[in-house]
C-alpha positions in Angstrom: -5.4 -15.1 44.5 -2.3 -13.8 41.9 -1.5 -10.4 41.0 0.4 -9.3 37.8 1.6 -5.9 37.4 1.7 -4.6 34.1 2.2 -0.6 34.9 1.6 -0.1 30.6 -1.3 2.0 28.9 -3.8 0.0 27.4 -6.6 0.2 25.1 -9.5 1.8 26.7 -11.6 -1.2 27.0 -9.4 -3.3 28.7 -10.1 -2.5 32.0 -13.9 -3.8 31.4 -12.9 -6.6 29.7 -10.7 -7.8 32.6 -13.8 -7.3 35.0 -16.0 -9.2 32.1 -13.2 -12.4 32.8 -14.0 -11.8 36.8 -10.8 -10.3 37.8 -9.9 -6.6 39.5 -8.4 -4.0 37.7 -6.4 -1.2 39.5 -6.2 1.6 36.7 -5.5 5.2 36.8 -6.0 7.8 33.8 -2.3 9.1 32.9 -1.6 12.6 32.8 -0.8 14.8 29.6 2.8 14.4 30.6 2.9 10.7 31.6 1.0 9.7 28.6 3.9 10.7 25.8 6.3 8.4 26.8 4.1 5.6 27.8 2.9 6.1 24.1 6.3 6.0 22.4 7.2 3.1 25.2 3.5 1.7 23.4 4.7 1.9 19.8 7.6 0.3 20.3 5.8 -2.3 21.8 3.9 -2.8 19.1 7.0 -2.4 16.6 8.5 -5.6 18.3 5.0 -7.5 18.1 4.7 -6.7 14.2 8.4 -7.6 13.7 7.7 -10.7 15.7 4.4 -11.3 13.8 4.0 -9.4 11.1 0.0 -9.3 9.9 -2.3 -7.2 9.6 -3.6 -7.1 13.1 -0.2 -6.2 14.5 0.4 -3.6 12.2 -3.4 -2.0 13.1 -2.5 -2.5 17.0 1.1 -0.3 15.4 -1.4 2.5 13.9 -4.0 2.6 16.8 -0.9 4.1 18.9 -0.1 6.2 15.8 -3.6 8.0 16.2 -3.4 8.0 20.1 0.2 9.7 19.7 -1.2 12.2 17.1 -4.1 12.6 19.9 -1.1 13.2 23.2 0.6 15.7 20.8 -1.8 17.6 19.5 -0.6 16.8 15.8 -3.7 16.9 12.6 -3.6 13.3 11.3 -5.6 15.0 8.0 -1.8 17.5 7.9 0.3 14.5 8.8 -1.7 12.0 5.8 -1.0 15.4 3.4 2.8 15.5 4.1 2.7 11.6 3.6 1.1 12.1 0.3 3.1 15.1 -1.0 6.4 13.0 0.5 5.3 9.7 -1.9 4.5 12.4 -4.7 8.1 14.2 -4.6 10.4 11.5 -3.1 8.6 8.2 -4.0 7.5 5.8 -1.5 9.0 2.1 -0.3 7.1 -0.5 -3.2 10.3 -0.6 -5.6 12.7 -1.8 -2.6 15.4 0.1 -3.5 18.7 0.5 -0.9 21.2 3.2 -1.4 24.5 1.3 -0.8 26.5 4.5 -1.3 27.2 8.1 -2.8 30.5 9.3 -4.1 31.1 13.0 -3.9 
């Protein structure tokens, strides 16, 4: 019998689905305090995946922690998809690929 330590949050599901392949989690629910860096740790993760692999399951793995951080912190995702909007309206968005090499003052 193996054992791997992970010590990372996971999707909710995961520890059934590890029972479902016949195997024994050891889980515990993180506290309000543990779970923002674990979360950040998380969307990182996920960063280096997409960056790695870069389709559209990676990058909904990316905005599943998105939601869960909005969750941990108490931020409106209805607020945060307003400033997003008003942001594209005012200062434009990413689509024409521009890079700002420099500014002379």
């Amino acid at each position: 019998m193996s054992e791997k330590i992970y010590n990372k949050l996971v999707r909710d599901k995961i520890p059934q689905i590890v029972r479902q392949d016949n195997k024994v989690p050891f889980t515990h629910i993180a506290t309000e305090q543990e779970v923002k860096p674990l979360l950040r740790h998380k969307l990182i993760e996920e960063l280096e995946e997409f960056k790695a692999t870069p389709n559209e399951e990676e990058l909904a793995d990316i905005l599943e922690v998105i939601n869960g951080i909005a969750n941990a912190f108490n931020l409106d995702m209805d607020k945060v998809l307003k400033i997003k909007a008003d942001k594209l309206e005012k200062r434009g968005g990413f689509y024409e690929r521009v890079i700002l090499e420099k500014v002379i003052e």
